[in-house]
C-alpha positions as CSV (number, residue, x, y, z in Angstrom):
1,X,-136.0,24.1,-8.0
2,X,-132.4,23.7,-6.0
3,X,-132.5,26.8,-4.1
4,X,-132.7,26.7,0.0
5,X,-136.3,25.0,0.7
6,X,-137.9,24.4,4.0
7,X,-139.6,21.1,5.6
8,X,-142.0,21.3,8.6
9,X,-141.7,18.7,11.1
10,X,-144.7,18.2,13.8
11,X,-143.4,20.2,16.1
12,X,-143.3,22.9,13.9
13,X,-138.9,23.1,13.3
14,X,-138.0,24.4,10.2
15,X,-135.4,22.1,8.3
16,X,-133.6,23.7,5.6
17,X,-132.6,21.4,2.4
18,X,-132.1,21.8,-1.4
19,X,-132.9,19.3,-3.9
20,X,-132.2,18.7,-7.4
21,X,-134.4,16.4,-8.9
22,X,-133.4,13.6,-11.6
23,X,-133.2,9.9,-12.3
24,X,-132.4,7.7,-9.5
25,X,-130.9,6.3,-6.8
26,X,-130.7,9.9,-5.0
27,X,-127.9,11.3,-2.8
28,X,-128.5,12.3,0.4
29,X,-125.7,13.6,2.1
30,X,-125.6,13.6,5.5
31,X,-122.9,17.0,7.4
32,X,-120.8,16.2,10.3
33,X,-121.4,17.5,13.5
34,X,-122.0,21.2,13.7
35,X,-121.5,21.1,10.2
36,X,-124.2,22.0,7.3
37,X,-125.0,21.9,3.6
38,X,-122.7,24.6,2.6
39,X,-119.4,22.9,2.9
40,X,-117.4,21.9,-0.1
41,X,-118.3,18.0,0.0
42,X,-121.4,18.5,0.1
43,X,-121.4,21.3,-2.4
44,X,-119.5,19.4,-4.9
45,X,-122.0,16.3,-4.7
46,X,-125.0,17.8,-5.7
47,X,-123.3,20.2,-8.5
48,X,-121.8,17.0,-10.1
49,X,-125.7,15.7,-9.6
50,X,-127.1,18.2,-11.2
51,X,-124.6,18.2,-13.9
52,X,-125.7,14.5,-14.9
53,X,-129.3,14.9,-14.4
54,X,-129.3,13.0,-11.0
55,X,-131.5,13.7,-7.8
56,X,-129.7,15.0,-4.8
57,X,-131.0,16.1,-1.2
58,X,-128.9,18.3,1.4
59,X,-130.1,19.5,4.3
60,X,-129.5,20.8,7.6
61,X,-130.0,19.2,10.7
62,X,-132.2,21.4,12.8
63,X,-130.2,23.6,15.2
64,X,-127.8,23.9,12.3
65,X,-127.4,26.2,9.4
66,X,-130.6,27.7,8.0
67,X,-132.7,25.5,10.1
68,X,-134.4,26.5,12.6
69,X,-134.2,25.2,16.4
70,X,-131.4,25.3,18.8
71,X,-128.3,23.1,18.6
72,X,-128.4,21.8,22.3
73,X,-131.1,19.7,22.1
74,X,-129.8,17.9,18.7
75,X,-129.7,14.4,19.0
76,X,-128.9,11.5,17.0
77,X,-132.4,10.3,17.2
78,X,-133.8,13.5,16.2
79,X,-131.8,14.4,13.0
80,X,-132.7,10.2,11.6
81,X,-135.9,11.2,12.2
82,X,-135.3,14.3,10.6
83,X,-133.3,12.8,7.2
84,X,-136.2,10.4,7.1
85,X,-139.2,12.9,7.0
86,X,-137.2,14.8,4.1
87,X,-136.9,11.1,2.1
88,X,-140.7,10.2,2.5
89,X,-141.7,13.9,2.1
90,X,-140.0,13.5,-1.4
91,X,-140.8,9.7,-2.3
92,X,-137.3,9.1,-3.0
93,X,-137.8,5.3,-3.6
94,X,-133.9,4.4,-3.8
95,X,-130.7,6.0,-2.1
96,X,-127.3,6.2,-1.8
97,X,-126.5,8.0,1.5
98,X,-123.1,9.9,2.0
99,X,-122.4,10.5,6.0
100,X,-119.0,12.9,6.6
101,X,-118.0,12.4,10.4
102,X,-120.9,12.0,12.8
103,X,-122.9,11.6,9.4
104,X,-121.4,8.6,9.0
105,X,-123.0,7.8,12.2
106,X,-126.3,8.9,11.2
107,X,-125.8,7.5,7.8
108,X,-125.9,4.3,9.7
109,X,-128.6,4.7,11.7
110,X,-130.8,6.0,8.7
111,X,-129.8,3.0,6.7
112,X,-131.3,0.7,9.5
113,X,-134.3,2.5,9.6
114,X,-134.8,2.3,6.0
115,X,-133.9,-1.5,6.0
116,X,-136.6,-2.4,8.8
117,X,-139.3,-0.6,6.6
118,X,-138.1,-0.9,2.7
119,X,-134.9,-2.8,2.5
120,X,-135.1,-2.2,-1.5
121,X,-134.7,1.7,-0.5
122,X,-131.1,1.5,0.5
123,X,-128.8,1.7,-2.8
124,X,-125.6,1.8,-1.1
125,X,-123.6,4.2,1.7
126,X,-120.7,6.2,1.3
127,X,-119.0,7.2,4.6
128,X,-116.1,9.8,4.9
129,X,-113.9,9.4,7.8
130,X,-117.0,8.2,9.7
131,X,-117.2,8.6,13.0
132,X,-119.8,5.7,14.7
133,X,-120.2,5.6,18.5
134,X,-117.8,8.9,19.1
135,X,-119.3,9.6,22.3
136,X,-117.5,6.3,23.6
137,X,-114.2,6.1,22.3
138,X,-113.9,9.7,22.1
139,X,-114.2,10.2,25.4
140,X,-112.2,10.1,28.4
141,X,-113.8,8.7,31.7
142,X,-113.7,12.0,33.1
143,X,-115.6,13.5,30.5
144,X,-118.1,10.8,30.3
145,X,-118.9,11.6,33.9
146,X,-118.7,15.0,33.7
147,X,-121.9,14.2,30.2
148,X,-123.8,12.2,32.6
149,X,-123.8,14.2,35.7
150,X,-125.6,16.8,32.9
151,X,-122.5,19.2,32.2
152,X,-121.5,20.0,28.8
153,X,-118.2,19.6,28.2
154,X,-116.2,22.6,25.5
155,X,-113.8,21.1,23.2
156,X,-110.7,23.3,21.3
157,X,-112.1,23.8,17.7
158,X,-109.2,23.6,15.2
159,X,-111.7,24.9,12.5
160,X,-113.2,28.1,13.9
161,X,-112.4,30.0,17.0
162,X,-115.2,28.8,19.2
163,X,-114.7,25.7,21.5
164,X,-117.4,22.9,20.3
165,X,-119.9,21.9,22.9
166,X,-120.4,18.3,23.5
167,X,-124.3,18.5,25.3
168,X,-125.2,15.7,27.9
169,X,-128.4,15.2,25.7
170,X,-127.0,14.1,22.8
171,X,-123.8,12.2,24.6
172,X,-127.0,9.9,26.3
173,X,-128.5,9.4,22.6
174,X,-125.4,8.9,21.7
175,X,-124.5,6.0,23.8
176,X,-127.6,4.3,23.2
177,X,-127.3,4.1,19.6
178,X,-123.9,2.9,19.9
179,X,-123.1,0.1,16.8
180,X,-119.7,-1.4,16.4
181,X,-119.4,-3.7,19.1
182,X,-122.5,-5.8,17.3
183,X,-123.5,-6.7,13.9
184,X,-124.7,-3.8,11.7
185,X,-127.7,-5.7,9.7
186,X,-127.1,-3.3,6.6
187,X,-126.9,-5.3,3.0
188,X,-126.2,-2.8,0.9
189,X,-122.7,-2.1,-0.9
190,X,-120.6,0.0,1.7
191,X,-117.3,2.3,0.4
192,X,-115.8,4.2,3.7
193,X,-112.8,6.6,3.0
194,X,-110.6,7.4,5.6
195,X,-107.3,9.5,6.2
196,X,-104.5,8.2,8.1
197,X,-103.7,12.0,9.4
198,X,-107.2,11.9,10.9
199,X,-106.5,13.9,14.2
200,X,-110.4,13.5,15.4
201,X,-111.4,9.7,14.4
202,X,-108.9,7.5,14.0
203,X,-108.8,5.6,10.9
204,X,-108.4,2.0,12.6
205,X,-112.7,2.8,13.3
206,X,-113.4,2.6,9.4
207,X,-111.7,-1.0,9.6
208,X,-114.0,-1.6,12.7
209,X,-117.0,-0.7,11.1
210,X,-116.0,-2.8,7.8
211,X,-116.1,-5.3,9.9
212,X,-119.6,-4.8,12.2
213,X,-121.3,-4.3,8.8
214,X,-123.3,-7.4,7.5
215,X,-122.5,-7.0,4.0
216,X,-120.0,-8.3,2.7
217,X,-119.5,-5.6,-0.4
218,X,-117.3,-3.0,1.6
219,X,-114.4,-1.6,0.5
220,X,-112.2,0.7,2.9
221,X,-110.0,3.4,1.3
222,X,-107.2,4.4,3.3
223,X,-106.0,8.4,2.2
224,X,-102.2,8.0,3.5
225,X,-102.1,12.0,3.5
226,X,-105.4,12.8,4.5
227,X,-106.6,14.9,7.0
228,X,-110.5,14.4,9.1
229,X,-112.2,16.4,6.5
230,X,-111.1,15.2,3.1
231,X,-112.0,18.3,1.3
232,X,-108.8,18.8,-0.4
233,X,-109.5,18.9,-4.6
234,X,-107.8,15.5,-5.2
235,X,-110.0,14.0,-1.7
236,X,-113.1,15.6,-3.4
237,X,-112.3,13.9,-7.0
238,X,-111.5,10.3,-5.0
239,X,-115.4,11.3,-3.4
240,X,-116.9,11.7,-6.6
241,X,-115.2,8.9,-8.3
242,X,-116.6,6.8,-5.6
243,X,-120.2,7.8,-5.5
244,X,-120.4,7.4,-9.8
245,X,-119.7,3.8,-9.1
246,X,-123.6,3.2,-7.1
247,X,-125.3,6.6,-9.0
248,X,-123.5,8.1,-11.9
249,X,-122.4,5.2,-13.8
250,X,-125.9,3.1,-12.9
């Protein structure tokens, strides 16, 4: 079954995800912010999973997509917690998680999570044009006092013709969970792929992160022509070339 499923939390929330199942390690790809399991990235992961008889989650964070709950009180904390619950609800013993954006973010913070309870469980983590600790450096002063005095702050949206809200609640989570100015204690083999016509996060952070990450298996690719989302066809073929090398070639 890979149609739209539904996971309870304890709270009741409804997350939305589809799975393939296969041999292992599993994808779990993780959407950007306000983004969902619908776009092409994603969409284009789990079809070439499928194809080869590999397992592959999606989901969407609650607040998003088809699941339920209201975006303004997404956090950080809260969608780990909700990738998590979908990986033990499904005993996926090994993965290979792929974070777009703020998933790269939350690709990070899942893969600590995952090392502190089952190092073994953590394949490898791909990260498009990730986007750690965004609610720092993406900020100007202003804004950051404007977020902690509790106003949400409206950015232009050069995808859709809403502004996109930045809520205080999940600029606080946000700064807590902040990672590149330590050591990121993830072992696992790390690929990041970055455009240098990013507009939203430069590509100077993937370099930052190579750095912060323990591991010493990283490899930063560098699209000289690419944009933030990397969803042009030849971005999407450098994706899945890059994910065969921990899933479909293992």
């Amino acid at each position: 079954m890979d149609g739209t499923r539904f996971h309870t939390m304890p709270d009741g929330r409804q997350i939305a995800f589809r799975l393939t199942e296969g041999v292992g390690p599993a994808l779990v790809f993780l959407p950007g912010y306000m983004s969902d399991m619908a776009g092409s990235k994603a969409t284009a992961l789990f079809e070439r999973a499928r194809e080869r008889n590999r397992t592959c989650l999606l989901l969407d964070y609650s607040g998003c997509g088809e699941s339920s709950g209201n975006f303004a009180d997404g956090t950080l904390s809260r969608w780990r917690d909700e990738v998590l619950a979908l990986i033990k609800a499904h005993d996926l013993d090994r993965v290979v998680l792929v974070g777009s954006s703020m998933g790269g973010w939350l690709m990070l913070l899942v893969g600590l999570a995952l090392n502190a309870g089952k190092p073994e469980r953590l394949a490898g983590m791909v990260g498009i044009a990730p986007a750690p600790d965004f609610t720092d450096w993406g900020r100007s002063d202003a804004d950051k006092a404007r977020l902690e005095a509790g106003e949400t702050v409206f950015d232009a949206n050069p995808y859709g013709p809403e502004p996109t809200p930045l809520h205080p609640h999940f600029f606080a989570d946000g700064q807590a969970q902040r990672l590149l100015d330590t050591e990121i204690a993830i072992h696992c083999p790390v690929r990041l792929l970055h455009g240098q016509r990013d507009a939203d996060v430069p590509w100077e952070i993937s370099l930052k992160l190579a750095m912060a990450l323990r591991s010493d298996a990283v490899q930063v690719t560098l699209v000289k022509d690419g944009d933030h989302r990397l969803s042009r066809e030849q971005d999407i073929a450098l994706l899945l070339r890059c994910v065969e090398t921990f899933v479909f070639e293992s």
